[in-house]
Each structure stands twice: as C-alpha cells, then as structure tokens.
C-alpha positions as CSV (number, residue, x, y, z in Angstrom):
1,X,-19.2,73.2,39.4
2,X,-21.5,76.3,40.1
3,X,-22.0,78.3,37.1
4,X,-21.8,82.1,37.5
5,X,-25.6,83.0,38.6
6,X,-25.3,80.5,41.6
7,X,-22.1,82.8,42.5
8,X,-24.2,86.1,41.9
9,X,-27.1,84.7,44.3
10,X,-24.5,83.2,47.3
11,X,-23.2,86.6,47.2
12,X,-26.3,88.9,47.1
13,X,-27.1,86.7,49.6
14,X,-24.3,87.3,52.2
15,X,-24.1,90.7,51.8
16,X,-28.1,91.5,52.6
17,X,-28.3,90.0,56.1
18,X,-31.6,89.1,58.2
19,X,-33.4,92.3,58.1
20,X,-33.9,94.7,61.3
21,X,-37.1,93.9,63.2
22,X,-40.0,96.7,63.8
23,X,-40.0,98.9,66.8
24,X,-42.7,101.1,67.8
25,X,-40.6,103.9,66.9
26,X,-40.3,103.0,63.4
27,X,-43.8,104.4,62.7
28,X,-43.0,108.0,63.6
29,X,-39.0,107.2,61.9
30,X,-38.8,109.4,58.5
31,X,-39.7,108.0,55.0
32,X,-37.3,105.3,53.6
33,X,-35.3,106.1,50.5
34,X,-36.5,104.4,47.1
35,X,-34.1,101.6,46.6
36,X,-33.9,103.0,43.3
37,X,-32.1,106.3,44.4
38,X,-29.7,103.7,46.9
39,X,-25.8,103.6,45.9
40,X,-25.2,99.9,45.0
41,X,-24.7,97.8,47.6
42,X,-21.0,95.9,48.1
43,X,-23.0,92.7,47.7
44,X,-24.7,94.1,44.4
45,X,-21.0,95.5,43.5
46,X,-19.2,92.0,44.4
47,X,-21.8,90.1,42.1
48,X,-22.1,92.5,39.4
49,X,-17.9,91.7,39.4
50,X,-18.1,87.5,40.2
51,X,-20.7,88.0,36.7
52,X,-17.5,89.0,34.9
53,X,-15.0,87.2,36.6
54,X,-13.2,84.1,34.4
55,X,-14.3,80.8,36.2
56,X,-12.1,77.9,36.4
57,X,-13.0,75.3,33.9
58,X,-11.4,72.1,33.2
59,X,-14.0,70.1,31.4
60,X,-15.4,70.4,27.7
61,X,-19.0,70.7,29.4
62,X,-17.9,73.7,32.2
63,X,-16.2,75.5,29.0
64,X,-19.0,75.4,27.1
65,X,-21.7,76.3,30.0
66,X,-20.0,79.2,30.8
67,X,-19.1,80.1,27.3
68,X,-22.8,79.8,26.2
69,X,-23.9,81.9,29.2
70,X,-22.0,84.9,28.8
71,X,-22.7,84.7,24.6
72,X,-26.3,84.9,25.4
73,X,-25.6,87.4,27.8
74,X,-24.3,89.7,25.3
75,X,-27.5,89.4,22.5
76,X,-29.5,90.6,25.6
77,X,-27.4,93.1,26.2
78,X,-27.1,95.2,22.1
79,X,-30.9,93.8,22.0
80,X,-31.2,95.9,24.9
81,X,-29.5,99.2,23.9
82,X,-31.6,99.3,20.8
83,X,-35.0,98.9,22.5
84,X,-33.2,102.1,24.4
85,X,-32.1,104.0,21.7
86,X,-35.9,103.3,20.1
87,X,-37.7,104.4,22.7
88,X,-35.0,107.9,23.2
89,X,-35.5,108.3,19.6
90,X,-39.0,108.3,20.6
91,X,-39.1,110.9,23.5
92,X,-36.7,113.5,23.5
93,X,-37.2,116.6,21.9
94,X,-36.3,117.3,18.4
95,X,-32.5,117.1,17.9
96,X,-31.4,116.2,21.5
97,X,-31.4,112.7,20.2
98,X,-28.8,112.9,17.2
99,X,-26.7,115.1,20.0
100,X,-27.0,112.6,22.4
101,X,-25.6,109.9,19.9
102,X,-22.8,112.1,18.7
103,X,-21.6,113.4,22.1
104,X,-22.6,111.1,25.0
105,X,-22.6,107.5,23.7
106,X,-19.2,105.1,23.3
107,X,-20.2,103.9,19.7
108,X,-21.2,105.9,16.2
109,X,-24.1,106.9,14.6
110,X,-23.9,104.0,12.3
111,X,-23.7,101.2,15.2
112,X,-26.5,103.3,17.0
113,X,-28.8,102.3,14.1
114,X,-27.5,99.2,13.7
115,X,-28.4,98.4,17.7
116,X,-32.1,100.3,16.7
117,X,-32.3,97.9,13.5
118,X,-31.8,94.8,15.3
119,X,-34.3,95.9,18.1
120,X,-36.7,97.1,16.2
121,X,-36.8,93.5,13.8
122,X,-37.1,91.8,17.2
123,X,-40.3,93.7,18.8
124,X,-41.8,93.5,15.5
125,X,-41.6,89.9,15.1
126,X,-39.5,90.1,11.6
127,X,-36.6,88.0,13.9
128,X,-37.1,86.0,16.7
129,X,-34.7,85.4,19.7
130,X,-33.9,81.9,19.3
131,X,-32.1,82.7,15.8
132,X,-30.7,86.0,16.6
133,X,-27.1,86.3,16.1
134,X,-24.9,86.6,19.3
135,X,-23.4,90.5,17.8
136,X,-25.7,93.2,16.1
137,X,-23.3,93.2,12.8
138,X,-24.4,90.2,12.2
139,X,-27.6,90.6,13.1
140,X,-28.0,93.6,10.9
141,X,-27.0,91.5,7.9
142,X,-30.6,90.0,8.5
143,X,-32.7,92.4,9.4
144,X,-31.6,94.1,6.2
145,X,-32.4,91.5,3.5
146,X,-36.0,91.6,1.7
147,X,-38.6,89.3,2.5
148,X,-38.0,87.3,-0.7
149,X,-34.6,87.2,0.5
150,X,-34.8,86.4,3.8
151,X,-36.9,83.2,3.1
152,X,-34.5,82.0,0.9
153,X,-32.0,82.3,3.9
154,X,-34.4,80.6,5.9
155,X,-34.7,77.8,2.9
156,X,-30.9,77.3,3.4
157,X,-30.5,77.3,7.1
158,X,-28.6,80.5,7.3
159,X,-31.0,82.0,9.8
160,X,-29.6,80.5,13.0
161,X,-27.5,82.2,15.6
162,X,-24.5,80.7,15.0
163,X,-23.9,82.4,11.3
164,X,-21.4,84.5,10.6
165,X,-21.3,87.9,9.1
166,X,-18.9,86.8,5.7
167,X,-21.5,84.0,5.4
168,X,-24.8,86.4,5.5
169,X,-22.7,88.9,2.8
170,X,-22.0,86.0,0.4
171,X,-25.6,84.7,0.5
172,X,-26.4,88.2,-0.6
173,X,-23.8,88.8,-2.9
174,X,-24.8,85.6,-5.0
175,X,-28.4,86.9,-5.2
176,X,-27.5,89.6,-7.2
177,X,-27.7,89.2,-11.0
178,X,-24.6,88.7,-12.5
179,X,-22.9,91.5,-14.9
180,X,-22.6,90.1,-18.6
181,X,-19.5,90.4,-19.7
182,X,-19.5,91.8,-23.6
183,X,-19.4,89.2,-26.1
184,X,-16.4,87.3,-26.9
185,X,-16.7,87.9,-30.5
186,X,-17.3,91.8,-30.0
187,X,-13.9,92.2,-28.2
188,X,-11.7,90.3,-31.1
189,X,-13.3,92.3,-33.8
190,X,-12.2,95.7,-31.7
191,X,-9.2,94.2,-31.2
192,X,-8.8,93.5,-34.7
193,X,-10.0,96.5,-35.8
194,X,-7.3,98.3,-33.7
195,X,-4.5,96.4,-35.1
196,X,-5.1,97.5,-38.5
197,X,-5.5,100.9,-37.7
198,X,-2.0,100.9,-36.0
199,X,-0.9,99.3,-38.1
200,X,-2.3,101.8,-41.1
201,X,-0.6,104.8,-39.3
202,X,3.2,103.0,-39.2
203,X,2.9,102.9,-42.8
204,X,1.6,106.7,-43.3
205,X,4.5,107.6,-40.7
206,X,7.3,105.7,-42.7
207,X,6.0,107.1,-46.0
208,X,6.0,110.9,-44.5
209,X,9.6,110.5,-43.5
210,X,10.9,108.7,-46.8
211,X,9.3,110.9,-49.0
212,X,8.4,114.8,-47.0
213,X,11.4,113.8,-44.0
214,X,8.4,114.6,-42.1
215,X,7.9,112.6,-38.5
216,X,4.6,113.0,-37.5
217,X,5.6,111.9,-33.9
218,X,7.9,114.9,-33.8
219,X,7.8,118.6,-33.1
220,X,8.2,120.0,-37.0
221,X,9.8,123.3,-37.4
222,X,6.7,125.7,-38.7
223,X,5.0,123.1,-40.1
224,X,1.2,122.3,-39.2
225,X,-0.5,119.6,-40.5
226,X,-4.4,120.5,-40.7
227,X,-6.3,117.7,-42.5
228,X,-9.6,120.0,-42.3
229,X,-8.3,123.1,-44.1
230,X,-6.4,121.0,-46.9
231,X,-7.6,121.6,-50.2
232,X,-9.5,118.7,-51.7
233,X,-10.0,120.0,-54.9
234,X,-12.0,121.4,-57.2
235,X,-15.7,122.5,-55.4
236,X,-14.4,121.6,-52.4
C-alpha cells in the first residue's frame, strides 16, 4: 500500500499540469508574482488534506508505517515552533514578544518555553534527534535534568524516544535524597513523656474538685487561677 507522501506527490502532481510554453510576447508580459505571495494551490490544498487523512490499514506493518510517520511528523513539528519562538524571542522589539505569546498564540506561556526548551537543547547538541521524545512534555523532562543526571539516564536507557513522561519524573524523583524520618526512639520517649503529663493533670483536676469543688475545665464563677502571682512564700 502507498504510504501518505506517495499520496501528497500523485496529487501535487495532477494538479500542476505541463507548464505553458514561451511566446515572444512573454518578454514584454509584466513581472510574475513570487510564488511565495501565491494563494495555495488546490493541488497544494488537496495534499496538505490526503497528509491528514486516516489511511486504510489492515496489516500490523501498514499500522505501524503510518503510525510511525505521522509520530515523527509531530517531533518536527513542536521542534519546529521552538526554533520559531527562539529566533522571535530573538528579533522583536522589547516586550512585543511576551505580548505576542499571551495574545496571539493557541498555547501558554509555560508550553511556549517548554517548545523554546526543547529547541534550544536540540541546536545546541545537549539532545539529539534520534532520542527525542515524540511530545515536548516529555522532552522537557530531559532537557531539564543536570548533566550528572542526565548521564545516569543515559546509563539506564531512559534516554530514548519512546519514554514516557511518569518514567522521566520517577528517575528524578529517586535521585533526590531521601528525608530521615526522626528516630524511632525519639518519638516513644515524646510519646511517653506526653502520657505522663496527661496523665499528671487528671490527677490535679480530680484533686481540685474533691477537695476546692474546683473544675479546672470549667468556667468558675470569679475565680482566676494565676500560678505566676501566687505567693510562694517567704522572699518570694
């Protein structure tokens, strides 16, 4: 079965036609148009649409070619609108940039430098193609990590295009040094010592009410207990 570019060129190719030939008058005929300034062309229209269209498949193999082609199809594409962004970061005037992200593009500020991240690690050399992830979340979880930790991804074969983003956060997650709990010991003897003293004030409680009819725990008619001003004697 024809995969989808063999559809894009049949169909480029029927909508061109042979070319007109030269006449004399064509020297004296205005200047052409720039392609470039040209509307798209039905036949440029009709493949751009056959390059999104669902093929029939029915084997393993036909699944799997046209499943690979549009995956890679879409790295290029975010790789693409980050080497954009970069270079728009790069020219426009002071400000029109952040504007332009917050009032004329489909995606936030945060995916904007997320797109600029992943771009940026490619051009540099930091992350090759042939291991970049096929979506720039994932990607970004790479680009991220330090150079100590991105070769121990590398040492464990996380690097690849095929990992997934909740693979790349529990790689990082485990590099992190682990919080030590307090010490068993520690926690009993707070425990303990917690015990007692509740324990300690039931008794002074029971003893206020046998002896004074005094419940601490209770509202007391004009009564104010103030341990600070009591009088402890004699040069006190």
């Amino acid at each position: 079965m024809a995969n989808v570019k063999s559809f894009m060129k049949k169909a480029a190719e029927q909508g061109r036609g042979a070319p007109a030939p030269a006449t004399p008058a064509a020297a004296n005929s205005p200047a052409v148009t720039p392609a470039a300034s040209l509307p798209a062309s039905k036949a440029d229209r009709r493949a751009s649409d056959i390059s999104d269209a669902i093929v029939t498949c029915r084997t393993r193999q036909e699944f799997t070619q046209e499943i690979r082609y549009h995956w890679n199809r879409s790295r290029k594409e975010f790789l693409s609108i980050g080497r954009y962004l970069n270079r728009a970061k790069e020219t426009l005037p002071h400000g029109e940039f952040e504007s332009m992200i917050a009032s004329d593009m489909p995606f936030s500020v945060e995916t904007a430098f997320r797109f600029r991240a992943v771009a940026d690690a490619i051009d540099t050399g930091r992350l090759t193609m042939d291991v970049l992830p096929g979506a720039e979340s994932v990607a970004y979880q790479i680009v991220t990590m330090s150079p100590d930790e991105l070769e121990q991804a590398k040492a464990v074969g996380l690097i690849r295009p095929d990992v997934t983003r909740r693979q790349l956060i529990a790689f990082k997650q485990s590099l992190r040094p682990v919080k030590a709990p307090p010490p068993a010991d520690a926690r009993k003897e707070l425990l303990r010592d917690y015990a007692r003293q509740k324990a300690r004030l039931a008794e002074l409680r029971a003893i206020l009410m046998r002896d004074h009819g005094i419940d601490p725990e209770k509202p007391m008619n004009g009564i104010t207990i103030d341990v600070e001003a009591e009088d402890v004697g004699p040069g006190a």
